[in-house]
C-alpha positions in Angstrom: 16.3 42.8 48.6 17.1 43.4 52.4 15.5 40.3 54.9 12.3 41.9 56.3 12.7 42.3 60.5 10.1 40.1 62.4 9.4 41.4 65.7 6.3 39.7 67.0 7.0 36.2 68.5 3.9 34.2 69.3 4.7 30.8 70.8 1.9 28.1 71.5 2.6 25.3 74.0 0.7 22.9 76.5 1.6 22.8 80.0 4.1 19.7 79.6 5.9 22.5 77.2 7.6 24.2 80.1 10.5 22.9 80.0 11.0 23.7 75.9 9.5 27.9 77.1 12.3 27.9 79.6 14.8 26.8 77.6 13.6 28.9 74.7 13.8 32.3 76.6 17.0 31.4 78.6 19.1 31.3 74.8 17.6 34.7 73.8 19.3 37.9 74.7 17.9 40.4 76.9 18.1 42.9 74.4 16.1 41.2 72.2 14.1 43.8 69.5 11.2 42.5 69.8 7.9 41.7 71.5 7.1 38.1 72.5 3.4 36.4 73.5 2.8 32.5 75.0 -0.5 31.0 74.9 -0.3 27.6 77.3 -2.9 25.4 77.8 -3.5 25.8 81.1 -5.9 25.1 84.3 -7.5 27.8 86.6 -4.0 29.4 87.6 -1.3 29.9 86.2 2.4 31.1 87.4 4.0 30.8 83.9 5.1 34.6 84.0 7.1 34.3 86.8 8.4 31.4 86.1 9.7 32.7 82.5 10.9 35.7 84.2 13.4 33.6 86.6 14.5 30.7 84.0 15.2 33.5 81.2 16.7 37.0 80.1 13.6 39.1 79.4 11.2 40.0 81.5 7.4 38.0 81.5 4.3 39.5 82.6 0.3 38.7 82.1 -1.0 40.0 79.6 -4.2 42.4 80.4 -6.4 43.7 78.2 -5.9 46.6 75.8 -2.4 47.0 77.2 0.1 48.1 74.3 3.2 46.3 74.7 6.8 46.5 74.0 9.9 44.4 72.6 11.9 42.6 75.0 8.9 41.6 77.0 7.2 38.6 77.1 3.4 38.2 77.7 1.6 35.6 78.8 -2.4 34.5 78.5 -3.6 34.4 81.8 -6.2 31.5 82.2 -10.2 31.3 81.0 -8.8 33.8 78.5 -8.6 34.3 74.8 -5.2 36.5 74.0 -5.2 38.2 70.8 -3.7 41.4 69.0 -5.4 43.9 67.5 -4.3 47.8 67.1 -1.2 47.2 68.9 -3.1 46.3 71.7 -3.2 43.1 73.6 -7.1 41.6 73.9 -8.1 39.6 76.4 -11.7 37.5 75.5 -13.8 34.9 77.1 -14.6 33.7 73.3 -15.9 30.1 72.4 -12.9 27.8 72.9 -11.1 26.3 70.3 -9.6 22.6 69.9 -11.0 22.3 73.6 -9.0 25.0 74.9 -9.2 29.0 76.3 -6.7 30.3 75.2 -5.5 29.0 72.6 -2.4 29.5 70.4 -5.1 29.4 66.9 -6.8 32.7 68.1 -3.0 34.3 68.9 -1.6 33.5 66.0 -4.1 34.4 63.7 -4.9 37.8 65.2 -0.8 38.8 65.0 -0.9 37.3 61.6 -3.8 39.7 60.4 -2.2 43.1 62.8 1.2 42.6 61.6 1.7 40.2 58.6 5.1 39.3 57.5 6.9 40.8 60.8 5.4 37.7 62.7 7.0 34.1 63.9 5.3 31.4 65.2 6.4 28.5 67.2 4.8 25.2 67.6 6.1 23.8 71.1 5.6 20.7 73.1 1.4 19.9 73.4 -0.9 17.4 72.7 -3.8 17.4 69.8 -3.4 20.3 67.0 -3.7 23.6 68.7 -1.6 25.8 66.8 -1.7 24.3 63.3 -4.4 26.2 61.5 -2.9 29.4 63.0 0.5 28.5 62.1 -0.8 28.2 58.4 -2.5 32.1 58.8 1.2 32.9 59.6 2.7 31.8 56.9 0.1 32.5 54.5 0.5 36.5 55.2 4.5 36.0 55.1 5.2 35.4 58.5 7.5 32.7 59.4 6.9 29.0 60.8 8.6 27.3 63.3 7.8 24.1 64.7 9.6 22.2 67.5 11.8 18.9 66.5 8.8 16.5 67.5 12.1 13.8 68.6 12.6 16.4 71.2 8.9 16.9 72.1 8.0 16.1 75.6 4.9 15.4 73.7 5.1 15.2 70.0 1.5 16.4 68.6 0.9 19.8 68.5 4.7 19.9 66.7 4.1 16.9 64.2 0.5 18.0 63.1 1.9 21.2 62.7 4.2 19.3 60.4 1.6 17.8 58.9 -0.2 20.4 58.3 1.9 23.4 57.4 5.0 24.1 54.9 7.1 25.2 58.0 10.2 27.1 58.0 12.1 26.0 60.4 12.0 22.0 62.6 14.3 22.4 64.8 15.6 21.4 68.8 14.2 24.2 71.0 18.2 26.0 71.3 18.6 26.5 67.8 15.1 28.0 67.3 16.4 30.4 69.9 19.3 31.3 67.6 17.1 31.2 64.2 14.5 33.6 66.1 17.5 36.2 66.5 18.1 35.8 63.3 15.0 36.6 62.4 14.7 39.4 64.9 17.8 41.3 63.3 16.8 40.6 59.8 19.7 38.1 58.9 18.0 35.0 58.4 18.1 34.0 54.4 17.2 30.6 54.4 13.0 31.3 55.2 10.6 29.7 52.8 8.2 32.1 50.3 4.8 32.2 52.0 2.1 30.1 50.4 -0.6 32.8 49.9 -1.6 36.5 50.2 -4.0 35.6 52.8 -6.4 37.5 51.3 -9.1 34.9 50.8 -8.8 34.0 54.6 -9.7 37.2 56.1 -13.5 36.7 56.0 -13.6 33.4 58.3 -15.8 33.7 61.6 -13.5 32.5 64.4 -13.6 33.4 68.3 -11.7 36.4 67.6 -13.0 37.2 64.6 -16.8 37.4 64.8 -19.4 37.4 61.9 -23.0 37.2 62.3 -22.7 34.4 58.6 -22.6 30.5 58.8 -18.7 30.2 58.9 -18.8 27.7 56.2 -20.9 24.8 54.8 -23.0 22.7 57.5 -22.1 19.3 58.4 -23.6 16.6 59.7 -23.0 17.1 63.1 -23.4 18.9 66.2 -21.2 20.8 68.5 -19.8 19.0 71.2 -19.3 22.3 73.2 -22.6 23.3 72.5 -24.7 21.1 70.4 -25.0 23.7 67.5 -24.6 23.5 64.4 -21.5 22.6 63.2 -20.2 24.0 60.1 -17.2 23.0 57.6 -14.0 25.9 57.1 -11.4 25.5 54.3 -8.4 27.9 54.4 -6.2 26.8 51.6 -5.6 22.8 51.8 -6.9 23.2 55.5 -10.1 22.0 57.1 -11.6 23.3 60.3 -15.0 22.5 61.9 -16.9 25.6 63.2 -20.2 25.9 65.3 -22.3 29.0 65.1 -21.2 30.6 67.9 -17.7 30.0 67.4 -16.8 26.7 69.3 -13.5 25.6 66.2 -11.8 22.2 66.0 -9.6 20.7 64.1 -10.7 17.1 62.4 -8.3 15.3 65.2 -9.4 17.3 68.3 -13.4 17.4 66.8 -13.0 13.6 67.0 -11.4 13.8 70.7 -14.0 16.2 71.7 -16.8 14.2 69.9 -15.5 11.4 72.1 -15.7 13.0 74.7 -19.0 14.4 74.4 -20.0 10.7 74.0 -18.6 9.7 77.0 -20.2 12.1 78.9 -23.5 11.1 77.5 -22.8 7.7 78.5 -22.0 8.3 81.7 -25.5 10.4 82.5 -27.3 7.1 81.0 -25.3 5.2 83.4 -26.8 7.5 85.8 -30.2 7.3 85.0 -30.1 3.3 84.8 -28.7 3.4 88.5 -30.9 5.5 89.7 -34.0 3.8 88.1 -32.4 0.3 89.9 -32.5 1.7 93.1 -35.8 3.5 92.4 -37.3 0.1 91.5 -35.8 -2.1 93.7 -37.5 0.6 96.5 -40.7 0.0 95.4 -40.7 -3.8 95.2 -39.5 -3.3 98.6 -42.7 -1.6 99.4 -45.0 -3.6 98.1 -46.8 -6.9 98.8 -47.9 -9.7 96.2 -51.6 -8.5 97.3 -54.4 -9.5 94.6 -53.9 -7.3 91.6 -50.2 -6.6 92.3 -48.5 -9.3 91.3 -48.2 -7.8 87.3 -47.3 -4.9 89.3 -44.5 -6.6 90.6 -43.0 -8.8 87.5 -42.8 -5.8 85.6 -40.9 -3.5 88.4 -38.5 -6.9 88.7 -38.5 -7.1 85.4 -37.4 -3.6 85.0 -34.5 -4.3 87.4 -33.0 -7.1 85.4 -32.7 -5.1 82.4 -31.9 -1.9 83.8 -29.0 -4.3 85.2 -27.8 -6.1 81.7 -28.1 -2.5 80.1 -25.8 -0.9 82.7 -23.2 -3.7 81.7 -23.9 -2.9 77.9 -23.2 0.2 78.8 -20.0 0.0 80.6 -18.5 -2.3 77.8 -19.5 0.5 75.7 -17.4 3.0 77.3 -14.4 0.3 77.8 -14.3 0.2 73.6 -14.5 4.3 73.0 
């Protein structure tokens, strides 16, 4: 039986990953057959295409929406942006972010994994947290193929080693021989590529950012979104979990628990705030008035406020030293 051609490359990275892209697209040919796509976690701007385009051999643009695109280009997501495939078309969506980022690789990689199935490879680069995992595991549940970044090489080792974790990968490997396994793959002579670990079929109903259902994605949990403070709701695919809110904010358990954390910080802080602000507003009034008959309760209790208002701010504080 002849080695199926994969010609859809989707690669997920975080911004300390530019190094790994650059040496990635600088060992592939320019004649490459086949149609690359990068999802970076990035800010508000990003120059990634042009930088891909002068470190490497095939040309990088970004990606716009419903654009068809071609092999031996590579396409970026541009920032604030979902990038998905579906038709043969690149989408472009400001969907619900998930593991704390837009884009991110998860939405990329499951949307090639449901367009083109078994004719998709995805890489796990460089990155912090998980992004990447769960749609690494839609890959190689619909045949596709799973590469993951040598996490000893890894300017930063999580998104490769939960990806590890996670999924039964392919190939974990330094970032120049996955350039030489992915032409492999590209001309069909790669024999040594794992058999995939489902049909997939029992994963295509999921909600997700870009694939929308107007159901509860799962069974609700015991907590609310950090995004949005919905309802949060629990997502197996296979041996995978994912946490899901109603409108489509997705984590996985590791960055729900960063986000969480986060979330909590953030709460802190605005108590912080208000404890602060009721010092000052306090310590204004006591200012203001005089231990006239009648007052003086008046008085103790604003001082009284003040103290308190001080010991909780320091309660607070050691709070946020411990999270």
């Amino acid at each position: 039986m002849p080695t199926p051609k994969r010609n859809i490359i989707v690669i997920g990275t975080s911004a300390g990953g530019v190094d790994a892209l650059c040496e990635l697209t600088k060992n592939l040919p320019n004649d490459l057959d086949a149609s690359l796509f990068v999802v970076m976690h990035i800010g508000s701007s990003s120059a990634l295409a042009q930088v891909l385009s002068r470190c490497g051999n095939l040309p990088a643009v970004t990606a716009e929406n419903n654009k068809s695109y071609q092999p031996g280009c590579i396409y970026c997501a541009p920032p604030h942006c979902h990038l998905s495939i579906k038709d043969h078309k690149m989408v472009l969506k400001r969907g619900p972010r998930e593991n704390g980022h837009r884009p991110a690789a998860d939405v990329l990689f499951r949307s090639a994994a449901r367009t083109h199935r078994s004719k998709v490879v995805g890489i796990v680069l460089s990155g912090g947290r998980d992004d990447g995992s769960a749609g690494l595991f839609a890959i190689k549940a619909r045949g596709g193929v799973a590469i993951v970044q040598d996490p000893k090489e890894a300017m930063t080792k999580n998104m490769p080693q939960n990806a590890l974790n996670m999924v039964d990968v392919d190939f974990c490997l330094p970032v120049r021989q996955i350039a030489k396994v992915v032409v492999q793959l590209v001309n069909g002579k790669a024999t040594n590529v794992a058999e995939s670990l489902a049909d997939g079929t029992k994963m295509e109903g999921h909600a997700s950012a870009d694939h929308p259902t107007s159901q509860p994605p799962g069974g609700q949990i015991q907590f609310s979104c950090p995004e949005c403070n919905g309802p949060m709701y629990q997502v197996k695919e296979g041996d995978l979990v994912r946490f899901q809110c109603f409108v489509g904010h997705a984590f996985s358990p590791e960055s729900l628990s960063e986000e969480h954390t986060e979330a909590l910080e953030r709460a802190l802080w605005t108590a912080i705030r208000k404890l602060k602000e009721r010092i000052v507003l306090h310590e204004e009034l006591i200012k203001r008035k005089t231990r006239n008959k009648g007052e003086d309760e008046l008085l103790n209790r604003l001082e009284e406020s003040v103290a308190t208002a001080e010991q909780d701010l320091k309660l607070l504080r050691d709070i946020l030293d411990r999270i």
